[in-house]
N, C-alpha and C positions, 0 to 999 in steps of 0.2 A: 884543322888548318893551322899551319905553322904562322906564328906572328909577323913575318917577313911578307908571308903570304896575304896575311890579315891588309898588312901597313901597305901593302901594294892596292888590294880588292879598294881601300878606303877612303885609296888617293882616284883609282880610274872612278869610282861614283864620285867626289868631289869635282874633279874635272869634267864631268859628264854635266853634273849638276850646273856649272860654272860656261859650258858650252854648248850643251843643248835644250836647255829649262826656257818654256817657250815664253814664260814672264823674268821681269826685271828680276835679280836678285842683288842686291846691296848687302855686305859684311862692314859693320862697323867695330870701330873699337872703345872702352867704356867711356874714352871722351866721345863717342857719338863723332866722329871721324870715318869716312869711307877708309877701307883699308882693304879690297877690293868687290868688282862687280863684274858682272858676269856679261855674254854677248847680248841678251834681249836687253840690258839696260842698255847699252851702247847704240841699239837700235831705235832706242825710245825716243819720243816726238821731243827736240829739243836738247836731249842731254849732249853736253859738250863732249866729243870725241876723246879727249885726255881730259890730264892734269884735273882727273875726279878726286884719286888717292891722295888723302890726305887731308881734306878737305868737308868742310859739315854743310847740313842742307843748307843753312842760310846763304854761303859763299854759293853753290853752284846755282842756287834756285830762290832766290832771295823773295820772289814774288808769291811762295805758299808762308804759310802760318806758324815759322818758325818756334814760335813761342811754344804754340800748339803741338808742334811735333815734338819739341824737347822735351815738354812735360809727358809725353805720353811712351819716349825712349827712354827717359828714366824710370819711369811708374814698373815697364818692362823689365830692368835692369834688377830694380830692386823686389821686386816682388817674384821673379821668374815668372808669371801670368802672361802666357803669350794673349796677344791681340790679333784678331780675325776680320779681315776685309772692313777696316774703318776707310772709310771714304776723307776725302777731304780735296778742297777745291781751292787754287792758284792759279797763275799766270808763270808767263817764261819770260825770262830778258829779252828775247829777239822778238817776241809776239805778245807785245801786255793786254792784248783788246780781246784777245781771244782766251779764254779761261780755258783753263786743261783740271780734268775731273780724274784722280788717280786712287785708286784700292792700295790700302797697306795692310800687311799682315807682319808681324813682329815678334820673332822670336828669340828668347838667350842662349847664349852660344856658353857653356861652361867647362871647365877642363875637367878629369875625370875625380880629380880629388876636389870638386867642386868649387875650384875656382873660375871665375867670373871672366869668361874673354870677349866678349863683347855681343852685339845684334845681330841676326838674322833678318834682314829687312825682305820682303815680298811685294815686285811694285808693277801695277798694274795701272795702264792707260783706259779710261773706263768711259772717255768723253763722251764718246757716242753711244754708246750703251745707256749712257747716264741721259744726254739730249732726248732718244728715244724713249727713253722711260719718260722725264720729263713731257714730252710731247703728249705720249697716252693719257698721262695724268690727268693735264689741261684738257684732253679733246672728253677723257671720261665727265670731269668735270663740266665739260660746257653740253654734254649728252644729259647730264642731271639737274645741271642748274637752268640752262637759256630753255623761253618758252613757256615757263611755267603761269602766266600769265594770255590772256587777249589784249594787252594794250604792249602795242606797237614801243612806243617810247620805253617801258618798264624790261621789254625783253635788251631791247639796244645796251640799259644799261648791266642787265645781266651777261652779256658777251662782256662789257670794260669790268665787271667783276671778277669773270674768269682772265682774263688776259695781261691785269695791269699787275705789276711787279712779278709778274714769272716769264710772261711774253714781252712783254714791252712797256715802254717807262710812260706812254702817254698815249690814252685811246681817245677816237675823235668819231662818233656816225653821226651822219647829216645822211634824214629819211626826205624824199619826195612830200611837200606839203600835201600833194593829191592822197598819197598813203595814207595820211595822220587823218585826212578828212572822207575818209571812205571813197573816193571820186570813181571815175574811170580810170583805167589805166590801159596805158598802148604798148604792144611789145616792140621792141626795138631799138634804136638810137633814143637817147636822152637829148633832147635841146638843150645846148649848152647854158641858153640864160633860163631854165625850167628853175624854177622856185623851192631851195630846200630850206628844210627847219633842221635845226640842229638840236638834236634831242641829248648826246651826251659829251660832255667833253670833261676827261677825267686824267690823272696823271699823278708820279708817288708822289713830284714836287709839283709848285708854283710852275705854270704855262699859260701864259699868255695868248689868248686867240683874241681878233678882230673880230670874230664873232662868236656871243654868249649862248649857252644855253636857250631856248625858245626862239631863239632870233632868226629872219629869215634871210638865207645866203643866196646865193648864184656864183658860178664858177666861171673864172676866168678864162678865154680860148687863144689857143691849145695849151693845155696840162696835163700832165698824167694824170689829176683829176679830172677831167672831161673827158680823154685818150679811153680813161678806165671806166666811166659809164659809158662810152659809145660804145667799144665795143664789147665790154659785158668781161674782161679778162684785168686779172690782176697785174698789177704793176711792184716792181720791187727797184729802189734805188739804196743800193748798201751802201754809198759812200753820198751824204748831200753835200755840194757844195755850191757856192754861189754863180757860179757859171752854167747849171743843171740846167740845162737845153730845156726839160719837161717843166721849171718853175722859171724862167725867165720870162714868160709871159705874166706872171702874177708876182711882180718884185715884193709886192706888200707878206702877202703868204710867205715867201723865201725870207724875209727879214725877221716875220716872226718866228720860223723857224729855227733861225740864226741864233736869235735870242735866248729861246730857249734853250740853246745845245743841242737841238737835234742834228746826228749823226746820218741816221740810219730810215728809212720809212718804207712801209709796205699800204698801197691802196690796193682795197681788194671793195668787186662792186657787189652789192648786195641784189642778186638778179634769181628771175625763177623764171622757166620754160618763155626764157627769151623776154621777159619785162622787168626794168632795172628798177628795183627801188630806193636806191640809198648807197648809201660808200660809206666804208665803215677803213679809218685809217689808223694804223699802229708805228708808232714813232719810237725809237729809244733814243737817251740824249747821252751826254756826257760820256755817262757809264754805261760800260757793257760792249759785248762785240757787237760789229754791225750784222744785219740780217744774214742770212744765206738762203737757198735753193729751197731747203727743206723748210727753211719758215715760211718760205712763201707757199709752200705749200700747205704748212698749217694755218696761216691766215685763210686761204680760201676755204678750206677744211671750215675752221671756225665764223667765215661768213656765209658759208652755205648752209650751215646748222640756224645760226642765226635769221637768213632771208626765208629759210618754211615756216619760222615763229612768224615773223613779219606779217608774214601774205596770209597766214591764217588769218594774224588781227585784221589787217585788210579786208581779207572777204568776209569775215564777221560786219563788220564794220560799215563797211559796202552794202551787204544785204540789210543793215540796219539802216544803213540811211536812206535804202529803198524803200522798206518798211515804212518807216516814217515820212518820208516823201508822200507816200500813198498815204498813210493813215491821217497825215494833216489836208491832203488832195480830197480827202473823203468828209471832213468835218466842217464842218461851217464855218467862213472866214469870222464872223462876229456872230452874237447873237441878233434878232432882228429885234429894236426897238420899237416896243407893245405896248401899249396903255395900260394894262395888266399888271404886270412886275418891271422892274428894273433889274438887269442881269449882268454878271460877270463873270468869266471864269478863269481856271488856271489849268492848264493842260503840260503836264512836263514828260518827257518823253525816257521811258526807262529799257532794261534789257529785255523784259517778257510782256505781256500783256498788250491787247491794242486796246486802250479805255477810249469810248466816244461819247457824246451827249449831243442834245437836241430841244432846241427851246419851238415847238409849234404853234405855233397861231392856228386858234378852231373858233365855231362855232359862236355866237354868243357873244364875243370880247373874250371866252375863258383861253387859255394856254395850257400846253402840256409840258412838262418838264421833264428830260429823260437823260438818263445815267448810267451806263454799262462798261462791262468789262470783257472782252473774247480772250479764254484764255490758249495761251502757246506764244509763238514769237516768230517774228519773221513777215514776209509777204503775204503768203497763206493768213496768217491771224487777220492782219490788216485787210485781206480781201473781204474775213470772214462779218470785218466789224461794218467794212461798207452794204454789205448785203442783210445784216442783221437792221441797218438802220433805217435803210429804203423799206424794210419790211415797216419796221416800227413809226416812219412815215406813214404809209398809207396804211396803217389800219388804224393813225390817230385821227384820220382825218376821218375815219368813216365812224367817228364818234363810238367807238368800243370803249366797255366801260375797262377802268385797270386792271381788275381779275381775268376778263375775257381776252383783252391784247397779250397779258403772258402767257396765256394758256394757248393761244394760236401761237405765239413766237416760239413757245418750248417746243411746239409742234414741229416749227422749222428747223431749228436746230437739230432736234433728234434727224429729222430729213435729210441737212446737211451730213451729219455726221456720218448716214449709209450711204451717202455719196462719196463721200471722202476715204480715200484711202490714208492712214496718217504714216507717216515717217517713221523708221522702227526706232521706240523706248520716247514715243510722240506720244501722247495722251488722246482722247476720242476730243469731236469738237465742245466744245461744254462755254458756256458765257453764264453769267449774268446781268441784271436788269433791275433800274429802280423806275416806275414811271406814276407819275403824278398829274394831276389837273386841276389846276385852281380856276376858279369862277370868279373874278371881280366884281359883279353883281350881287352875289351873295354872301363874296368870303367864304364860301365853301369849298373845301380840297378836299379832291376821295385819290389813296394812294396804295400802291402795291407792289410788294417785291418780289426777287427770284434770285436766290443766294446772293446776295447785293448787302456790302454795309447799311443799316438803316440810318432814315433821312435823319439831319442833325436840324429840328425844329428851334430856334429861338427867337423870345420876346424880346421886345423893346428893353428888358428891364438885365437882358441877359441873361436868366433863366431858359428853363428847356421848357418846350408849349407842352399841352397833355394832349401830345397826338406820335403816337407811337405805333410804329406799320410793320405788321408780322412778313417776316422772312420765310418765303418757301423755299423750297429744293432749284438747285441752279437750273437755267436753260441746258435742255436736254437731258437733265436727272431727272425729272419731276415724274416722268411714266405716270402721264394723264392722271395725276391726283390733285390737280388745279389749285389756284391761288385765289388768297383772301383780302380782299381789297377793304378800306376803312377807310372813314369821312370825318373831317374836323372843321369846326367854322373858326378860322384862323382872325384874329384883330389887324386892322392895318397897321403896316408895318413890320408885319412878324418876318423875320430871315429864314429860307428854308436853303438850306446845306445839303447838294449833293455831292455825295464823293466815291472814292475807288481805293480799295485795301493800298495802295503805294504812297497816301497819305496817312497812316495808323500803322506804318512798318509792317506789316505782313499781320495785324493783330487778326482774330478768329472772329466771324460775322457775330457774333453774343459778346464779346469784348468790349466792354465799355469804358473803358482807359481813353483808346486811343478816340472814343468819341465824344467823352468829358474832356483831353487838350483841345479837341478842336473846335468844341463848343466856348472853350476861355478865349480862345483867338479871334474869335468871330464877336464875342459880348460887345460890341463896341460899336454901336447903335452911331455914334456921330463919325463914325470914318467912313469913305464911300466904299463901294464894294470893289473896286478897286486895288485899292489901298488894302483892305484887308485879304483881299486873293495875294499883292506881295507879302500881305504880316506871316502869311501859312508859309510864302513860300521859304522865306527867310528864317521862321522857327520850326516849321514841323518836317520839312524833307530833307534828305542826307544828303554830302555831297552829291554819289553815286546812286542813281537807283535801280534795283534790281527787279522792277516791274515799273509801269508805267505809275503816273500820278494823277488825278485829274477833281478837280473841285469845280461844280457848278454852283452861282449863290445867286436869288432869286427875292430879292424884297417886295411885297404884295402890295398892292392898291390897292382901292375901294372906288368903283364906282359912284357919285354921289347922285341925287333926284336931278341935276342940272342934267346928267345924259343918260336919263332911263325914263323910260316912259310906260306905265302897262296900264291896259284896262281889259277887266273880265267882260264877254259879251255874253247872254243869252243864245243859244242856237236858234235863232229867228229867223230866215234871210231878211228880212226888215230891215235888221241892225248893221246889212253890210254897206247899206247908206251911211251910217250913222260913224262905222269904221272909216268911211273916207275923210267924212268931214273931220273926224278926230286926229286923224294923221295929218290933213291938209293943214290944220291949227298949228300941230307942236313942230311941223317943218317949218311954217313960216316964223313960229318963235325959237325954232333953232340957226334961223336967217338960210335957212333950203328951200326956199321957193321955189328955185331951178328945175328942183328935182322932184316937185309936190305930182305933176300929173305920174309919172312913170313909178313913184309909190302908190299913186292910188289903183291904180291898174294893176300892179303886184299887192295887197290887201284884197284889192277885191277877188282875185282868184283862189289867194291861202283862206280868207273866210270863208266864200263860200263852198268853196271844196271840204271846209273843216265840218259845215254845219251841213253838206248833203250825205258827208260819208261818215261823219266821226259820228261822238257821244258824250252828252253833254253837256256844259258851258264851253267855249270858247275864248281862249286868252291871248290876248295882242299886247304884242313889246317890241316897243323901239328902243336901238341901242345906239347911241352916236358914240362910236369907237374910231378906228382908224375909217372907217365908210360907214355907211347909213347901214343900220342891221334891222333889219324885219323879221320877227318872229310868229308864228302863228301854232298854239296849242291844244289838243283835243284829247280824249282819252280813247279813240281808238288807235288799237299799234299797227293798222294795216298801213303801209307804205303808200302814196300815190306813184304812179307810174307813166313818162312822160309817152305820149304815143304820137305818129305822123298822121295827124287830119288830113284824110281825103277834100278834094274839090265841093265835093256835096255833102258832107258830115254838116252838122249844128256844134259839136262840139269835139271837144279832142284836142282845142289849140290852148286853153287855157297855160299848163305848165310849161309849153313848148314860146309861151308869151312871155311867161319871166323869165327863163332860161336867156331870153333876148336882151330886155330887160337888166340881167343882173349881172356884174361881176361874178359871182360864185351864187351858190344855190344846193341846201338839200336836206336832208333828214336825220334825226337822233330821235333815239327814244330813251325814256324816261321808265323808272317805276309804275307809273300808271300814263298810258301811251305816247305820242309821239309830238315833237315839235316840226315844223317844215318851214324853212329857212331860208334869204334871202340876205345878200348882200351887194348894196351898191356903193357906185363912185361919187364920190361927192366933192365939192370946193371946198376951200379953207372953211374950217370950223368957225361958227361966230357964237359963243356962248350964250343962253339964254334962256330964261325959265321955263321949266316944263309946267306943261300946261294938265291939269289934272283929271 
């Protein structure tokens, strides 16, 4: 190719380059001077039609990073190291609000004896490429970060972590107070004066709101905050100003606004299959362009990610406070005040677990004291824990000793459990159980467990008692290899501690840490129980708890000679004269005259039913407890059994007369056989010696 030829081929590519190069191209000279540009720059957003040549970026574009760019055209210059798509971000004189995002590429232009004639610039508009990158970022980001949590408020504040200096200069969610508290919830319009908490309010600078964190709001009517909970759709105002049709109804809100600089706001309602929870709003102030189409679109993008975190914590939340609804519906509003023990307890309500207890009044003046755990969570546990303890009711009452009642309870369980279908990666039903019986009479406690923390026994002096209750296999593990119940004669006063692993942090039923803190907590013989159910709850339980918690404490009495009375009789019928006059004595020195004939009628049927059917001596005891207790003892274990007396029978009405006779009425057997039991109503108590 002939030179001529060359200088021509060199000039149609320069000119090609200079008029058909689908990006900017900028030629400078080594003062960093336009010296010319080609048709796509001409076309570029903003650049001025002429008067470019000659001219450096600060004069035509004064709003990018002059400094920046000079430093990086000489570094070019001198080094010949071209530069490859550096980004860099400015504004234009005719549009400063809106930022324009531009790609440079930077090359030296040298003559062939290697002189220096100036840059190669390569300039690319990249705004929106750049925006929609941007946008991904933030939504990958709020894909990773919001939710990560069940508490409502902690996700709120994970959306203003993603959002605040990339999206917007100040984030505001105000949740439905029903949200935060598990409630009902209704699909549809929000009532404009419904009741919000405001869980986050965050911003890169100082902002000012009328209402703080935790604080409870209501929204003014009409506003595009109320507009945007009714009907469930985002609202976008790119330019605020004080005349804004949507906040003239709320001048307070608009002034704060004001205040702050806000320009720009997008409310987006925080709603799932038609029920609103919350408004979640994005402000920029001062700085920065105002919203557009697309952010509104990434706002609801970013609260719709946000409102499924939400409504989970909700329905967690929800189904916990049904939960617990029911499992406080299923426990006893107090204990019932017993001549026995004095009781108090501490029940605190955690993630798993439904723990119940049960103070019974039996037989005697003695009580049972009982303490369990169902494990799983939810409505199901809590069903499981009311059905475990109606069990555990009525077989305290039918006087089962505590090896026998957990061995019919693991029974039930296991029962439960092939009924139960469980949830899948739900565990089988499985509980445990501490249950105990103290006798006031004697001071005798016989107690027995079933995968259950063991009882936390201590004396007056603060110490631990030497009564220490073997743990078997939990309800429904145990595969019929029964429990081992043990008896201690406890001193008055002794405190006995029942509790549930959410008290001892999750420690292991052989753990004895967490049963030596709670034994120091409790040493404290002159605080009432009470008082010391708040000392646990203030030193031993964590904020948050992740199973249930529950402390029952139980201080012991002593019956004294003023209301017990017993005398061994001979099997004589003789002697069941001699049984009435006895009883007729110690009622009228317990000032119960009232009730002397309808005891004597009840003794005479227990004795002589003891002495026609039993074996042995015969033993009578009166117990002035909450009612008149009548006992009668023999050593056979055969049961009596109450029958319907025919018109002509001689007998058969005997049992069917104290039944009449008694408030409550019935049988326990013993080591060597049976007591048969009465109890009546009686007047106010008058104290007075038993008569011997």
């Amino acid at each position: 190719m002939q030179p001529n030829d060359r200088d021509r081929t060199d000039a149609a590519l320069l000119e090609a380059l200079f008029t058909r190069a689908p990006a900017g191209l900028f030629v400078l000279d080594p003062d960093l001077r336009v010296v010319r540009f080609n048709t796509a720059a001409r076309g570029m957003r903003g650049m001025p039609p002429d008067a470019v040549v000659g001219r450096t970026v600060e004069e035509f574009a004064p709003g990018f990073p002059h400094e920046k760019l000079t430093e990086l055209a000489r570094s070019v210059l001198a080094s010949g190291k071209s530069v490859r798509r550096f980004q860099v971000t400015g504004t234009l004189p005719h549009d400063p609000e809106r930022p324009m995002v531009v790609s440079l590429s930077v090359f030296r232009l040298s003559a062939p004896g290697g002189r220096v004639l100036g840059l190669a610039v390569m300039v690319e508009d990249v705004t929106e490429q750049q925006a929609t990158a941007d946008r991904l970022a933030i939504l990958h980001d709020a894909q990773r970060l919001i939710g990560s949590t069940l508490d409502a408020s902690a996700t709120a504040g994970e959306l203003a972590e993603v959002a605040i200096g990339r999206f917007a200069d100040a984030v505001i969610v105000d949740l439905l107070d029903d949200v935060l508290r598990g409630r009902r919830l209704l699909p549809g319009p929000v009532a404009a004066d419904a009741p919000l908490r405001r869980v986050v309010l965050r911003s890169v600078e100082e902002f000012r709101s009328a209402t703080e964190p935790g604080e409870l709001t209501s929204l003014h009517f009409p506003t595009v905050l109320t507009q945007s909970m009714h009907d469930h759709h985002p609202r976008l105002i790119a330019r605020l100003t004080p005349d804004e049709p949507l906040l003239a109804a709320d001048p307070v809100r608009a002034r704060r606004l004001a205040e702050a600089g806000a320009h720009s706001l997008i409310v987006a309602p925080l709603t799932v299959h038609g029920t609103a929870l919350g408004l979640a709003a994005f402000i920029r102030t001062t700085t920065g362009a105002p919203f557009g189409e697309q952010d509104l679109e990434l706002a609801a993008e970013l609260a719709g990610r946000t409102t499924l975190s939400v409504h989970r914590s909700w329905q967690y939340l929800h189904e916990r406070t049904i939960a617990t609804t029911l499992q406080r519906r299923l426990l006893p509003v107090r204990p019932p005040d017993l001549p026995a023990v004095d009781t108090a307890y501490l029940h605190l309500s955690g993630d798993a677990g439904a723990d119940w207890f049960d103070v019974v009044p039996l037989s005697g003046g003695r009580v049972a004291l009982v303490c369990g755990t169902v494990a799983g969570r939810g409505v199901e546990a809590a069903a499981t824990m009311g059905q475990l303890r109606t069990v555990v009711q009525t077989l305290a009452r039918q006087d089962l000793p505590a090896d026998e009642l957990l061995g019919v309870l693991d029974e039930t369980v296991r029962r439960l459990a092939e009924e139960t279908v469980p949830e899948p990666g739900e565990p089988p039903v499985a509980a445990s159980c501490l249950y105990l019986v103290y006798d006031p009479v004697t001071g005798r406690c016989s107690a027995a467990a079933a995968g259950h923390p063991p009882l936390v026994p201590i004396a007056r002096d603060g110490g631990l008692l030497d009564f220490e209750v073997p743990v078997g296999p939990a309800l429904g593990r145990g595969g019929g290899e029964g429990y081992e119940a043990v008896s201690a004669e406890l001193p008055e006063g002794s405190l006995l501690a029942l509790h549930t692993r959410g008290l001892t942090a999750g420690a292991d039923t052989g753990d004895r840490s967490g049963r030596d803190r709670l034994r120091r907590l409790l040493a404290h013989p002159d605080r009432s129980l009470r008082e010391l159910c708040d000392d646990v709850a203030y030193a031993a339980v964590p904020h948050r708890l992740d199973e249930d918690a529950l402390l029952l404490l139980a201080r012991t009495k002593l019956f004294g000679s003023d209301r017990v009375a017993l005398w061994t009789l001979p099997a004589d019928p003789a002697v069941v004269a001699t049984a009435r006059t006895l009883v007729a004595q110690q009622l009228t020195a317990w000032g119960l005259a009232s009730i002397v004939a309808d005891t004597e009628l009840i003794v005479s049927e227990l004795v002589t039913n003891a002495i026609r059917y039993g074996r042995g001596p015969v033993r009578l005891r009166l117990i002035r407890d909450r009612g008149l207790l009548c006992e009668v003892s023999d050593s056979n274990s055969a049961a009596p059994h109450m029958r319907l007396a025919r018109s002509g029978d001689e007998g058969g009405r005997g049992l069917f007369l104290v039944m009449h006779l008694s408030r409550r009425w019935g049988t326990r057997y013993g080591e060597r056989g049976k007591t048969v039991w009465s109890e009546q109503r009686v007047p106010d108590p008058v104290r007075a010696a038993t008569i011997a």
